[in-house]
N, C-alpha and C positions, 0 to 999 in steps of 0.2 A: 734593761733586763726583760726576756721576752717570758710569759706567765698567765696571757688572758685568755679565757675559754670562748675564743675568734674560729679557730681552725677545723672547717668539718672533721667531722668524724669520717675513717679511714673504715671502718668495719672486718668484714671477717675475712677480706683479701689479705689487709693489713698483720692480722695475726698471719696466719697463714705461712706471706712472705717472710713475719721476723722469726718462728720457727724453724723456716728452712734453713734461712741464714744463720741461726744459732748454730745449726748442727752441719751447717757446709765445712768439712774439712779440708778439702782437696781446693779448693778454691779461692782461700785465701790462704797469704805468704806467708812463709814460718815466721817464726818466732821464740824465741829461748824463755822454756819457762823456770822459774827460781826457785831451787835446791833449796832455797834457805827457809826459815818459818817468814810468815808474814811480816811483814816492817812496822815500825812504830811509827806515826807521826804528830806531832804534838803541836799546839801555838792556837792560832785565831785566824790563819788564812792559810787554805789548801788549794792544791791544782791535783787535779782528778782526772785519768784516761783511760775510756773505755776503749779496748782494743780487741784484735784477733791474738791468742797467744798459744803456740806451741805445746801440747801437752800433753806428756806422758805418766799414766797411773797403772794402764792394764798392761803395758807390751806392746801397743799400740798408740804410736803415737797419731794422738788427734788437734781438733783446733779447740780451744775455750774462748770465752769471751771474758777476758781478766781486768782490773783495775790498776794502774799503773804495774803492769806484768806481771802480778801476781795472782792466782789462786789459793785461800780466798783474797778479797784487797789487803791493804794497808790498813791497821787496825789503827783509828784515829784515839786521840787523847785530847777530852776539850775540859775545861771548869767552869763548872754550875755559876751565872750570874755573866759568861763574858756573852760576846756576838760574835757568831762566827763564821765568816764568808767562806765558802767553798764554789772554786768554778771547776765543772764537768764539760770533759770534751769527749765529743762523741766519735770515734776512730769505724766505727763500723759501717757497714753498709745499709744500716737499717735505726728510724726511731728508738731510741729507750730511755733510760730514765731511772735516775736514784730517788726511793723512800727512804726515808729516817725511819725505822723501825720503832715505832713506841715515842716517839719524841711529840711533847709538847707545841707546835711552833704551825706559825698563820699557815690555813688550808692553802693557800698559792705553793706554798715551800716542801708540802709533802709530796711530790713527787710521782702521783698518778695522772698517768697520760690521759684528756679526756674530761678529769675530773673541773681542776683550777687550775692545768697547765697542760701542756699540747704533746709533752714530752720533749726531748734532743734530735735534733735533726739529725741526719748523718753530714759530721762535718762542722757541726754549731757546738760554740759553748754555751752551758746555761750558768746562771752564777744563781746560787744559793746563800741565802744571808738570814740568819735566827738568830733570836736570843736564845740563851739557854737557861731554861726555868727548873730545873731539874738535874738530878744524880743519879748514877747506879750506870750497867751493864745492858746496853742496847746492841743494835746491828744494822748495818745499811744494804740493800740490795734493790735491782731491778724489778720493776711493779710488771713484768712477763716472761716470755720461756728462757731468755738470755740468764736467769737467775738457776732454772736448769747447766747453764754450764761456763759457771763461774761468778757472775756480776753481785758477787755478796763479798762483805767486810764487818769487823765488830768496832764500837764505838764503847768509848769508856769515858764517861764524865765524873768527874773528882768532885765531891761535893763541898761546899767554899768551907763550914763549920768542921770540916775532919768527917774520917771514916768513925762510923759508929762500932767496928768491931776491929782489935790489933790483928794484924798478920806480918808476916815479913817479908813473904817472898807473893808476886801476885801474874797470875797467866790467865789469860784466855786461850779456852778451850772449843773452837768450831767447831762441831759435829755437820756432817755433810754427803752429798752423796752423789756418785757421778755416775756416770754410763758413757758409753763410747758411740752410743745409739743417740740420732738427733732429737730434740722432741716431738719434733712431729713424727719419725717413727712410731715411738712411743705412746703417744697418742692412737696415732692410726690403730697399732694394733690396739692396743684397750678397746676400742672404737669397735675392732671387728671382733675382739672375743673379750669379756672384763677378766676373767682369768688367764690371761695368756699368759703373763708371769708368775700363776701359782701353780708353782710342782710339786703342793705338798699337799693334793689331793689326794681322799681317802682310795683308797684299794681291796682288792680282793684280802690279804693280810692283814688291812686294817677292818675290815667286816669281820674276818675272823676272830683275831683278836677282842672284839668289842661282840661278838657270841658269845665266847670265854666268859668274860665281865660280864658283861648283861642277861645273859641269855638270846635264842634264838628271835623272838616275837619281837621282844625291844627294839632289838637292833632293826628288824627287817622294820617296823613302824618309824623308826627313828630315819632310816635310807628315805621311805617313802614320805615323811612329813619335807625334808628337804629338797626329793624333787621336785614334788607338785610346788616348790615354794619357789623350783627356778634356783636355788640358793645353794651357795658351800661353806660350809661350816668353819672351812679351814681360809676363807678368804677376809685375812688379816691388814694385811696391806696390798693395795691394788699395785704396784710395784715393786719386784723385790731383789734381792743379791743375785738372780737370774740375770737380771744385766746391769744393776747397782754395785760398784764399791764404794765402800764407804771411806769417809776419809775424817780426818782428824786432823784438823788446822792443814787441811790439803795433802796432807799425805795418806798413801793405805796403809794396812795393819801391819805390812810386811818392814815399811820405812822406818816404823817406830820412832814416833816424835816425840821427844822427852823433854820433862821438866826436872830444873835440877833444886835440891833445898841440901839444906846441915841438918842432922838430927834435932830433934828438939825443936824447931821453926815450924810454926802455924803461915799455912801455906796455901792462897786462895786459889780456885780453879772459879774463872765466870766460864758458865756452863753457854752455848747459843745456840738452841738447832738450827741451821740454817740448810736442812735439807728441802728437797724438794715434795717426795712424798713419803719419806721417813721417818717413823716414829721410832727413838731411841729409851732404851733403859741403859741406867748408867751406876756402874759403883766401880769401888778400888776394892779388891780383894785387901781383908787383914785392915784396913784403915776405913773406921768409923766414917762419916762425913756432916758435918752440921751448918744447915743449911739455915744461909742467913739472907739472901735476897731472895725474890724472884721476880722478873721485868722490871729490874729495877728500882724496885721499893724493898726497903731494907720490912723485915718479919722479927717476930720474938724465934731465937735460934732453936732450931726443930735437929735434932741429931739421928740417921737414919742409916741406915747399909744401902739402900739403892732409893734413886729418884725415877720419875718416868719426866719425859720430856718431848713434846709434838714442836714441829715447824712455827716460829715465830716467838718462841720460850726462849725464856731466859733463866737460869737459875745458878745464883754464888754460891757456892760452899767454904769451908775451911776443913782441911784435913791435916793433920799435925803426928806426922812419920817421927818416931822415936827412935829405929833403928838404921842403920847406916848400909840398909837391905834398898834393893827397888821393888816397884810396887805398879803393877799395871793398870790404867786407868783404860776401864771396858764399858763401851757402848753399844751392845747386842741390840741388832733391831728388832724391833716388836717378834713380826713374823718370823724371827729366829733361823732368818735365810742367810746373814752374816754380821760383821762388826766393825766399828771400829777402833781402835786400838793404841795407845800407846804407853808411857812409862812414868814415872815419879821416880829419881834415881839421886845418891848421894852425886855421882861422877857419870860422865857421860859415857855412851858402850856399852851399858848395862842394862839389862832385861831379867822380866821377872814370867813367870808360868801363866800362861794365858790361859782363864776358866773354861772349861767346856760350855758349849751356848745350854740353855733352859731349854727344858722341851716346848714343842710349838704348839702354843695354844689354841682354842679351840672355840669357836663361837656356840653359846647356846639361847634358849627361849629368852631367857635373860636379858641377851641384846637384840633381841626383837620387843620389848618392849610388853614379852606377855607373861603374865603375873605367876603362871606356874615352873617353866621356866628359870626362877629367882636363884633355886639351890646351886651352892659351887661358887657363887660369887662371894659370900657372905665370909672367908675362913681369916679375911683380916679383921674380923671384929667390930665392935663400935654399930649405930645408928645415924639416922639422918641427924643429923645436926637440929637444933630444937627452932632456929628463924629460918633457916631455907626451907626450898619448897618442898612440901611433904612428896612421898611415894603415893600413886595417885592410885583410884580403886581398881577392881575390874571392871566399872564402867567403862567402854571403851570412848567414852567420850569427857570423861572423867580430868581426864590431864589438860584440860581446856579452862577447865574453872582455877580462880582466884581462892588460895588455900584459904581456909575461915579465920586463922589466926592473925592473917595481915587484915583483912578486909576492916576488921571493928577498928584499929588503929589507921586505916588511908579514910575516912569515908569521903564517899563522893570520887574514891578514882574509877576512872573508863577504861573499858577494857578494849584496845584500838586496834584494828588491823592498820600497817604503814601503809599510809598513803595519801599522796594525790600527782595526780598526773602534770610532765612537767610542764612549765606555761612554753607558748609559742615560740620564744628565742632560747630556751636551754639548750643546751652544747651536750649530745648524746656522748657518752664518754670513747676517745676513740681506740685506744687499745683496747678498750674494755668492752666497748658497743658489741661485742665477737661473740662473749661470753654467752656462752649456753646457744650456740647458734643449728641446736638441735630443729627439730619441726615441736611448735609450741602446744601446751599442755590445750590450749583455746582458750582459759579461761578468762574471764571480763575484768579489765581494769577497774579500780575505782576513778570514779568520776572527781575531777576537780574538785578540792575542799572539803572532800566526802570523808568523813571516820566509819569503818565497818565494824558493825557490834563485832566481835571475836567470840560470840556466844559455844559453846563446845559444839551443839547439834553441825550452825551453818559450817563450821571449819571443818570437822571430822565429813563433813556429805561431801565437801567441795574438794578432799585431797582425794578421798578411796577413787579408785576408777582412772584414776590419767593415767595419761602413758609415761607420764617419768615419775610415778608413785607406784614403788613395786612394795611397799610394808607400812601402814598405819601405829603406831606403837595404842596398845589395849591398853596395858597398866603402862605407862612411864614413870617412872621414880626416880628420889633420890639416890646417885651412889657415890656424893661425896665422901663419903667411908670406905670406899672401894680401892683398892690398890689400881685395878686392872688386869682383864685377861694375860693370863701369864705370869702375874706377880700376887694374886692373894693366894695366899699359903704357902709361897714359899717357902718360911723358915726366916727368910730376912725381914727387918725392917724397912717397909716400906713408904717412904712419901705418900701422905695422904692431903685430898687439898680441903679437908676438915681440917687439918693440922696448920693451914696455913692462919697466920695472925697478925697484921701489920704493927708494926714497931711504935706506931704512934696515934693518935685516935685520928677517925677521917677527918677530913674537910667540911666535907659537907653531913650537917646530921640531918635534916630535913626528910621527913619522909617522901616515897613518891607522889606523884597526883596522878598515874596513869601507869596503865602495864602496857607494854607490844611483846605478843606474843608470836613467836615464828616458829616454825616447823625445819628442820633438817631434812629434808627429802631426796629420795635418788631413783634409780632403776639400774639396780647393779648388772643386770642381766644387760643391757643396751648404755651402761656405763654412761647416764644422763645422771647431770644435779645441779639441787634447786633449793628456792627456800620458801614451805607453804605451796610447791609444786609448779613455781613458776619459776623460768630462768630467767636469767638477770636480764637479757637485751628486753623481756616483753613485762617486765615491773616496775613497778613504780617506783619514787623515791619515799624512802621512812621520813615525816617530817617532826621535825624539833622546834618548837619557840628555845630560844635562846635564854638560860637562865634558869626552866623548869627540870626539874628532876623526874626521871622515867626507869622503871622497872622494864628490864628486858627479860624475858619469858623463853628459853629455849628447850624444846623439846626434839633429840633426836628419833626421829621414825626409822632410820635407817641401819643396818648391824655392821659400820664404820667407826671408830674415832674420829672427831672433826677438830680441829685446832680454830677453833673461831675467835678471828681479829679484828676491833674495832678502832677506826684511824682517829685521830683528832683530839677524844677525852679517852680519861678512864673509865676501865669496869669494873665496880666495887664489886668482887663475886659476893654473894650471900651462901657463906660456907657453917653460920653458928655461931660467929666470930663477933657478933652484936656493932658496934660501933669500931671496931678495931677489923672491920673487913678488909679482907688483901686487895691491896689494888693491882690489876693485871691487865695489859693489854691483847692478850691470849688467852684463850682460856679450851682448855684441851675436853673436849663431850661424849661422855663415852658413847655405847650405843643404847639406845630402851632410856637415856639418863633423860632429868626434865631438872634444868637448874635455872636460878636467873641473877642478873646482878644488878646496880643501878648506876644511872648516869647521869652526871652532872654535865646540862647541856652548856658548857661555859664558854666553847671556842665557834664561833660563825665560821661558816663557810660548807664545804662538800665533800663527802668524806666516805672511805668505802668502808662499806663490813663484809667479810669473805671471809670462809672456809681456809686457810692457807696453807693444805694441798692441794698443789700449785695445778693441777687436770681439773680436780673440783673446781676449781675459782672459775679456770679456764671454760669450763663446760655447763657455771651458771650458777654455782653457788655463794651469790652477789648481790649485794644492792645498795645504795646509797641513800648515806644518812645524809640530809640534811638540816641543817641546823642556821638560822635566821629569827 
């Protein structure tokens, strides 16, 4: 079984070529793609085929890159405690490669090309073999752009002791998103405008309007702070139902994929975004929903009308329909450009009234990270949580510092910048070696074995001024209290990730002995991202001793949501939740937020942490943990 980090690095031709060939339609042979929902497949040993596959969603029929022919895969079924070999064959014309999303299991097996495997040849199988340490609601997909158009599946692990909550009837729900466009189109344009895809820039109408409201002065001060900032307001998600449909276990809104229950049946839906760069809100009209996992790890049941949900999420519910009506399961994206869509129905052929989309929200000071700014976010109620990291001052260098309520309980932790340069035979990662393969910010590596005080002055002097640091956040704060743009004030109950509480006390209670602190950073205007303003090909690796516990420090600079995934362990968020914090291997940031969580360095080997929108990762917002 081929798995050593031998094989140079391929760099940013390599990307490049497996982009084109994701989105080459014309060029390779048809293929019939499957009408039906995803297939089940259950046992302790799989065969897996990446393929070209036939596929029509828009009227147009194009080519995907599907797993045994379907979009999304074959949803696997494995049981906590077996081993389970899985071999993948690569049918394309190009390297790629399955991650276990969130799964426990030795760095060789997690499936980043570059990292502690080389990737799939075209032509080669790779065989995959794990224990399985773990239960709950995961997903599998390709570690590059082939996961743009199609190479994802969900994975359902039965835990050996029973499910902790009854249901009767149990689906997985993909949320997903496709285009007809290659990704490297897609890119490119980003590339040449970061707005190409938002049509829901403000206008002469919407000036007017917001005279009305505001008055004359505001409004014109309010046009002028956003241009001189380069910045749009309305620039929600950097992709949108401009050339996105959305899909729901592979289908559009129009196909209507439905789940069937009886009255009366508590009825699970595992939630998985497995989009590319879509953030989803999600509810059923008329039917409550109480949310009882999320990534996996079962929570004290939280019952809400809508969730929010970013790329590499996972989250179960149970909804339990009493009436012998149907009931639409809506997944509106963020920037409220489209949805997707289907049904909960006694009998099949049945549809229920599809809600009109939210109005489209709106970025303000708030998600720049500046303190005055704050109003408008506040209308779902609640405070910082009393152990997460406070709302920092208007110091602008303020959100640097180690809050004072932890410090008296760590003493003696260092505050680190990750790093040290990697020794003379490290294996440059090669899919990944590409990332951020912009013109570099200059800045100087640290030097082998070096820890960088992370004092606030040296960080804040060292981001302002690059060329892919276009916004420094003043105040960052806490906003796990926050719904998110678009959902606080609704009217609904919303998913808050203060709310979240794990089901059982952690593992690890130890406090940490060190913080790393990293930055979120971008240049939305030149559509560069980084972390601390460096892109991933010119950073170093985070290093971990093996068995120490470490506080991760995230501060968004940027006025993005970022879905931040870390491979290998968990990340206990610190949501207020004391000993009973959610463990997640995602964790969704909003913009101006400054949250952290900690880690238990318990699994050796090399391992990525990335933004997982999929252009971010691609363009540098990356870097690898390692742990030894």
């Amino acid at each position: 079984m081929a798995g050593h980090p031998s094989k140079p690095p391929v760099g940013r031709r390599r990307f490049v070529q497996g982009i084109a060939a994701a989105g080459a339609a014309t060029a390779l042979p048809p293929w019939s793609a499957s009408a039906a929902s995803p297939s089940v497949l259950s046992g302790t040993e799989f065969q897996l085929e990446i393929a070209p596959l036939r596929f029509n969603v828009t009227g147009r029929t194009m080519t995907a890159t599907a797993i045994n022919g379907q979009v999304p895969g074959p949803t696997l079924r494995f049981r906590e405690g077996d081993t389970v070999t899985l071999a993948v064959t690569n049918r394309l014309a190009f390297t790629t490669s399955i991650h276990w999303h969130g799964l426990r299991i030795p760095s060789p097996m997690d499936g980043v090309p570059g990292f502690s495997f080389n990737g799939i040849a075209p032509g080669e199988t790779f065989v995959y073999r794990y224990a399985l340490r773990q239960s709950g609601t995961y997903w599998y997909h390709a570690h590059g752009p082939e996961e743009q158009t199609g190479v994802y599946g969900s994975l359902v692990i039965e835990p050996k002791g029973g499910f902790a909550q009854r249901f009767d009837r149990d689906y997985v729900v993909v949320l997903s998103d496709w285009s007809d466009e290659s990704p490297l189109a897609i890119i490119s344009n980003l590339k040449f405008q970061s707005t190409y895809y938002n049509y829901g820039q403000r206008t002469l109408g919407t000036f007017i309007d917001d005279i009305r409201r505001s008055g004359l002065g505001a409004t014109v001060s309010d046009r002028l702070m956003w241009g001189n900032m380069r910045m749009a307001p309305t620039d929600i998600l950097d992709v949108s139902g401009a050339t996105y449909t959305y899909l729901m276990n592979g289908r559009p809104p129009a196909a209507n994929w439905t789940a069937l229950f009886h009255p009366g049946e508590r009825v699970r839906l595992r939630f998985i975004d497995a989009g590319t760069m879509s953030i989803f809100d999600v509810r059923v009209p008329g039917l409550p929903m109480t949310v009882v996992q999320t990534d996996g790890n079962d929570i004290v049941p939280v019952t809400v009308d809508e969730f929010r949900i970013g790329p590499g999420e996972t989250y179960d519910v149970i909804v339990e329909p009493r009436e012998a009506q149907a009931y639409t399961i809506f997944a509106q994206a963020q920037d409220r450009t489209g949805y997707a869509r289907g049904t909960l129905a006694p009998r099949s052929g049945m549809s229920a009234a599809v809600p009109p989309m939210d109005p489209r929200p709106m970025r303000t000071m708030a998600d720049m990270g500046m303190e005055h700014g704050a109003a408008g976010h506040g209308a779902h109620g609640g405070t910082a949580p009393s152990d997460a990291v406070p709302a920092a001052s208007s110091n602008p260098h303020a959100g640097h510092t180690m809050p004072a309520g932890n410090q008296a309980a760590m003493p003696g932790m260092q505050h680190s910048m990750p790093g040290m340069e990697p020794g003379p035979n490290a294996v440059t990662p090669q899919d990944h070696s590409a990332h951020g393969g912009m013109p570099g910010a200059g800045s100087a590596m640290p030097s082998q074995g070096s820890m960088v005080d992370m004092s606030a002055a040296n960080t804040a002097s060292q981001l302002e001024g690059r060329v892919g640091v276009d916004n420094v956040a003043m105040a960052p704060k806490s906003r796990l209290s926050e719904a998110g743009d678009g959902l606080d004030g609704n009217g609904r109950r919303v998913l808050l990730l203060s709310d979240l509480r794990n089901a059982k006390r952690g593992n690890d209670l130890r406090p940490p002995t060190r913080e790393i602190v990293l930055h979120l950073t971008g240049n939305m205007e030149r559509f560069m991202w980084s972390l601390d303003g460096i892109k991933f090909s010119d950073a170093a690796p985070i290093m971990l001793k093996l068995g120490e516990r470490v506080r991760f420090t995230l501060i968004n600079d940027t006025m993005m949501d970022h879905p931040m995934h870390l491979h290998g362990v968990w990340s206990e968020l610190e949501n207020g939740q004391s000993d009973y914090r959610p463990y997640k291997h995602t964790i969704l940031v909003k913009p101006g937020e400054k949250l952290s969580f900690l880690v238990s360095a318990d699994e050796p080997g090399r391992w990525a942490f990335h933004c997982h929108l999929l252009y971010h990762m691609e363009l540098g917002m990356m870097r690898e943990v390692r742990i030894s």
